[in-house]
N, C-alpha and C positions, 0 to 999 in steps of 0.2 A: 652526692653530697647534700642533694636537698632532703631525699628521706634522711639522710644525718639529724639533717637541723631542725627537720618537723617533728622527728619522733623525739626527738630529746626536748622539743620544748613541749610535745606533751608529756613526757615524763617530768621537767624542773614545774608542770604547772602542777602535779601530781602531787608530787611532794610536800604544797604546803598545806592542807588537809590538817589542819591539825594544831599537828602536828601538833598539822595542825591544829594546826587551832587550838592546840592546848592551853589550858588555863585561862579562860575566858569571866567564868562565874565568879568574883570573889563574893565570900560570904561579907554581909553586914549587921554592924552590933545594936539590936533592939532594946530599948529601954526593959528594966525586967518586967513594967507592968504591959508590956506588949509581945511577949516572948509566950508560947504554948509551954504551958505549966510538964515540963516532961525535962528528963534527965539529956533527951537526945533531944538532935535538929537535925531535918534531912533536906537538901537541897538538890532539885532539879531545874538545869539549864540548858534548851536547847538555844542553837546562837548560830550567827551565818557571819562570814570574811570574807571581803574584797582582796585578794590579795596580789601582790607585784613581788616578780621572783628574778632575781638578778646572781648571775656567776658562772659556772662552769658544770658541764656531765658529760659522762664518757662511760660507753657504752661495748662491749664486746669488741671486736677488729674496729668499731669505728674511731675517729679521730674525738677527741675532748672537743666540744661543743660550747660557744659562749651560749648564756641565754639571759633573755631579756623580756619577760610576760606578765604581761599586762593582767589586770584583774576580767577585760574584755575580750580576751584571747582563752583565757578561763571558761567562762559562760558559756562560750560559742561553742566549744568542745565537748561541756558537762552532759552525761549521759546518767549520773546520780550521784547523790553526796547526801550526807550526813554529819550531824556535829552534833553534841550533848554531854554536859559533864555533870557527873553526880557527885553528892557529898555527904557526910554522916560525921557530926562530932556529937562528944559524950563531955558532957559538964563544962561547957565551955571552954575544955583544955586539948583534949587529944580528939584526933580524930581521921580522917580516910578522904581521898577522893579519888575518882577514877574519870577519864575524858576519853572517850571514843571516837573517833574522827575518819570517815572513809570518803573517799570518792572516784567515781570510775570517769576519764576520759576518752573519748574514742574521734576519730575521723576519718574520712576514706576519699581517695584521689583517683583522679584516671592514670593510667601510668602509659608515660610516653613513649614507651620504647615498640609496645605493639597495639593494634586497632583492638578497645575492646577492655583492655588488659585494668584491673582494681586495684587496689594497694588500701586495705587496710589497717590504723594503725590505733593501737589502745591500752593508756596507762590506769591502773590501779594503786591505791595506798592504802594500806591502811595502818595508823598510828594510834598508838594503847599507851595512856598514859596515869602511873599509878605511882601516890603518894601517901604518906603518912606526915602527918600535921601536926606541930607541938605549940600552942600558944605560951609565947614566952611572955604577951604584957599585954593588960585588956582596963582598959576604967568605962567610963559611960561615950566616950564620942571615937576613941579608935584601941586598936587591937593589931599587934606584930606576930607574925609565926612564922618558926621553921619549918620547912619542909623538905624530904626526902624521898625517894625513892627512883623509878626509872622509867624510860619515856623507847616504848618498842614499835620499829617500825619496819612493815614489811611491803614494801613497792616492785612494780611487776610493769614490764612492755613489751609489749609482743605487736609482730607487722607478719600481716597475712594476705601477700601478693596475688594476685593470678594473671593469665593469659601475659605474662613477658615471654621472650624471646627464651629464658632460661628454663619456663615453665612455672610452677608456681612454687610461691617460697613462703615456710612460715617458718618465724625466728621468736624464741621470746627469751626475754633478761630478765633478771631479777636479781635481789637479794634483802634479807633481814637481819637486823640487827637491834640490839638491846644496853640503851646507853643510861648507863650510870644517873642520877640529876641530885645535886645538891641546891636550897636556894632558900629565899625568904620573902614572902608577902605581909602587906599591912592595909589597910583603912582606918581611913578617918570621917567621921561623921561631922559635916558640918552644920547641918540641923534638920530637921524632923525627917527633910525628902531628901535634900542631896546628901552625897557623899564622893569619896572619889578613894582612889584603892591603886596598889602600885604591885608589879612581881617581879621576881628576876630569878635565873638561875644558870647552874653553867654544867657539864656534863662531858660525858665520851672519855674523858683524861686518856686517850687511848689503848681503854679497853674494848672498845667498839667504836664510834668514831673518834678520829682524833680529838677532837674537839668540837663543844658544842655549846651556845649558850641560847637564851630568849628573854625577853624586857617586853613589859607591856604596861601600858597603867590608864585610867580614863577614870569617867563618874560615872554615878548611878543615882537611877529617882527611886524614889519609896513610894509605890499606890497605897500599900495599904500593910499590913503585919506581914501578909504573905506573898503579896508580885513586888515587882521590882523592873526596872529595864536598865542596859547599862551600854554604855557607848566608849570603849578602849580602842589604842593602837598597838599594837604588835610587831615585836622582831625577831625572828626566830632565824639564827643562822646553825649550819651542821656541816661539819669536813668530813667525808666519809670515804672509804678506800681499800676494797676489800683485799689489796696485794696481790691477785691475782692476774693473770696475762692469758690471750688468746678472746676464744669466744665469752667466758666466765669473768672477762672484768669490769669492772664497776667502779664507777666513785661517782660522788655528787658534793659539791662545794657551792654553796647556794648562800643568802640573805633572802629570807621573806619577811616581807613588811605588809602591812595594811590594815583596815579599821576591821573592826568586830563591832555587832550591833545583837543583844540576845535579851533576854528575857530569863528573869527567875523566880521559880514557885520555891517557897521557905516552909516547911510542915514542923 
C-alpha cells in the first residue's frame, strides 16, 4: 500500500504541468504609438508554478488513491520540467496560441522485503495546449476574447523494482487523452505598467474527460514595449476515466491550484 501512495502522488504531482500550466501569458494592449508597426504580434513566455494537488488516482489492480501535494513534494522529486507558451495574432482580431508543458518526476526507495532490494518509481506528462483567439472587444486600456480549441494530455508511471523476494518487477501506466476547451479571457490596462488579466474555461463535456474546467487571473508590469513580468493564480481541475478494468485502468480526479510567476517578450 505504500508503493500505492508514493507512486500515485508522483503521478497527481505529474499531472499539474501545465496543464499545466496552461494559459499563463495573457497578451496586453499597447498604445498604437508603442506597438511594432506590423500587421502581426508574436508572444513568447516562458513561466514556472508552485503547485498543490488535491483529490483522487487510481491506477491499474491498485486501490483509488487520496492525494495531497504540496508544491515542496514537487521539487524534491523534479528530475526536469518545462513551461512556455507561444502566440501570434493578425490585426489585433484573430489569432493562435499554443502552451507546452512537461515534466518528469522520479524517486527511488530501498525496498523492505529483501537486503539490497530498489524500487524505482517515475511519472511523466506532457500537456499540449492549442487555441484559436477571436477578440470580441478592444479600446485603448482593455480587450475581451474568445477562445477555442483543446488542451491534450499524455502522462505515464512506471515502478521498476529489483532484488524483492518476487524478483524484479517493472509495471508501467498510462494514458492520453484530448479534451475539448471552450472559454474567454480579458485585460485591462490600468496605466502605463500595471495591468491585471483574468481566463477561464471549461472542457471534456465527456468526450475525453468527463469534465474539466481552469480559472486563473493576476497582474502584470510593463518594462518596456516588449518585457513584461506577470504574477497569476491558477485552478486547473480534470475528472478523467478511461472505463477500463484490470491492469489498463486509469482515472485521475484532481484540483490544482497555485501561483505562476513568468515573463514575456512581445515582438
Amino acid at each position: 500500500m505504500k508503493t500505492s501512495c508514493f507512486a500515485s502522488v508522483l503521478f497527481g504531482a505529474a499531472a499539474w504541468v501545465g496543464g499545466a500550466w496552461p494559459g499563463f501569458a495573457q497578451s496586453t494592449v499597447l498604445a498604437p504609438s508603442q506597438r511594432i508597426s506590423s500587421a502581426w504580434e508574436f508572444v513568447v513566455a516562458p513561466y514556472f508554478v508552485g503547485a498543490n494537488i488535491t483529490g483522487e488516482s487510481q491506477i491499474g489492480r491498485l486501490p483509488a488513491t487520496d492525494l495531497d501535494v504540496d508544491t515542496g513534494t514537487i521539487l524534491e522529486n523534479l528530475h526536469f520540467g518545462g513551461m512556455i507558451r507561444l502566440e501570434a495574432l493578425y490585426q489585433q482580431k484573430v489569432g493562435a496560441m499554443v502552451d507546452i508543458a512537461y515534466m518528469k518526476l522520479g524517486a527511488a526507495k530501498n525496498t523492505p522485503l529483501t537486503s539490497g532490494g530498489r524500487a524505482r518509481f517515475g511519472a511523466r506528462q506532457l500537456i499540449v495546449e492549442g487555441m484559436l483567439t477571436y477578440r470580441l472587444f478592444q479600446n485603448e486600456a482593455t480587450w475581451v476574447e474568445a477562445i477555442a480549441g483543446g488542451r491534450y494530455w499524455d502522462v505515464s508511471l512506471d515502478i521498476n523494482a529489483t532484488g524483492t523476494i518476487a524478483g524484479n518487477f517493472v509495471q508501467d501506466w498510462g494514458d492520453d487523452w484530448l479534451d475539448p476547451i471552450i472559454g474567454a479571457r480579458a485585460m485591462h490596462r490600468f496605466n502605463d505598467r500595471w495591468s491585471g488579466n483574468l481566463r477561464g474555461d471549461i472542457g471534456g463535456f465527456g468526450l475525453a474527460s468527463d469534465f474539466s474546467w481552469s480559472l486563473q487571473g493576476g497582474v502584470g508590469y510593463q518594462f518596456n514595449p516588449t518585457w513584461s513580468a506577470h504574477l497569476q493564480y491558477k485552478a486547473l481541475s480534470v475528472d478523467y476515466d478511461n472505463g477500463k478494468s484490470g491492469a489498463t485502468s486509469f482515472a485521475y480526479d484532481t484540483i490544482t491550484h497555485g501561483p505562476l510567476i513568468g515573463v514575456v517578450a512581445r515582438f
